[in-house]
C-alpha positions, 0 to 999 in steps of 0.5 A: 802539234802538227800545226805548231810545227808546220808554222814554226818550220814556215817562219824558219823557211821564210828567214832563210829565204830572205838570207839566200835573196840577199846574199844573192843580190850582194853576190848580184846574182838572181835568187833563184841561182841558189836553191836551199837542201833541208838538213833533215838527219835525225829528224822525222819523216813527218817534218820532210813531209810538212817541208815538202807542203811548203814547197821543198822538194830535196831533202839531204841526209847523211845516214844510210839506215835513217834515210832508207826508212824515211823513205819507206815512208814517204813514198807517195809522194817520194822526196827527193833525197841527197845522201850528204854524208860519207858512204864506205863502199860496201853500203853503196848498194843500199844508199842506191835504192833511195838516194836520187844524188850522192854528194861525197864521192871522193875517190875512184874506188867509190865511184867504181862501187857506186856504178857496180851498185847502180848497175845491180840496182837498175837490174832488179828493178830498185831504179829507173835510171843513172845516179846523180853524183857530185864530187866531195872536194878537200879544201884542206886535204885532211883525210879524216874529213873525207873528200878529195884533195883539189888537185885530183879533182879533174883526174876524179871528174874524168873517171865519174863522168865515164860510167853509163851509171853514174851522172857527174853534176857538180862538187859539193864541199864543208867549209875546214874549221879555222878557215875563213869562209871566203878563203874556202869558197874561193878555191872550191871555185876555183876548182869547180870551173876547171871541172866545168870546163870538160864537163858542162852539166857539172853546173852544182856546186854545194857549198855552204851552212847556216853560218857561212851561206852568205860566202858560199853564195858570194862564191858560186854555191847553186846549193846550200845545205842547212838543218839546225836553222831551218829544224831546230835541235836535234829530234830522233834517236841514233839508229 
């Protein structure tokens, strides 16, 4: 079975590639400009594992509790892990004990937690160093989708960037549903390059799916997160 799954992960991995190089060389920009994140949420260990044999290193999930018992067993060799999902403050602290990048801070109060947690973290010896962190922009505005509205983008750069705990790298953002891809991508770049302009290391942008990867890339993603094309459906129960 473990063979099966490795060839039928390979064949996925190996399609997407092909998608990102001709997305790339649509876009003209070289392929090794956007990197893939497997999805890998309700899926098991064993399959971030067989990704990793294939060459993948970073792997996003979007629940705390999941993703702290992945990683428990995937310590050696530890994956790199992008919590992808919404975090409340309260869970911060844990989030940090496994998470080497966060992509959804969305508002300064997060942002506090974060580096109150990190701070704890690197005191009792649960990390070597500053969180990775990238700010979730709101395309639309829409509070229920989380992430910050575009305009307070810079004002939330500013005041992540001036943590010791936290490291700013860059915006992720999920396309609104009813939005034209290019429509969306257009402005998170927008943005992004009103961030990159007061702060040069915040080079990522996160943007882009299985079905709107090729405008994501058009539009400047470095990143672009993808599950049910690469895995399949979905494998674990809720935890």
């Amino acid at each position: 079975m473990t063979d099966d799954r490795r060839a039928e992960l390979a064949e996925a991995l190996a399609g997407l590639r092909a998608r990102i190089d001709a997305a790339c060389a649509a876009a003209g920009r070289r392929a090794d400009e956007v990197r893939l994140l497997p999805v890998t949420k309700t899926f098991p260990a064993t399959d971030i594992a067989l990704l990793a044999e294939l060459g993948m290193t970073e792997f996003g999930e979007n629940r705390d509790q999941e993703a702290r018992a992945k990683a428990e067993e995937l310590r050696e060799p530890a994956p790199r892990l992008h919590m992808i999902g919404n975090v409340q403050r309260n869970k911060a602290r844990s989030v940090t004990r496994w998470a080497s990048v966060v992509q959804t801070v969305d508002s300064p109060r997060l942002a506090d937690a974060f580096t109150k947690a990190v701070a704890a973290a690197r005191e009792a010896g649960e990390r070597d160093g500053p969180l990775e962190v990238l700010i979730q922009a709101s395309i639309d505005g829409d509070p229920a989708r989380g992430g910050s509205p575009l305009p307070d983008l810079p004002a939330l750069a500013d005041h992540v960037a001036r943590s010791e705990q936290l490291e700013l790298r860059g915006v992720m953002t999920v396309a609104p549903r009813f939005w034209e891809p290019e429509r969306a991508f257009a402005a998170l770049a927008e943005s992004a390059a009103k961030v990159l302009l007061d702060h040069p290391n915040a080079v990522e942008i996160s943007a882009g799916m299985s079905q709107d990867l090729e405008a994501a890339i058009a539009h400047g993603s470095t990143l672009v997160r993808v599950g049910t094309s690469l895995l399949g459906g979905r494998r674990l129960a809720s935890l």
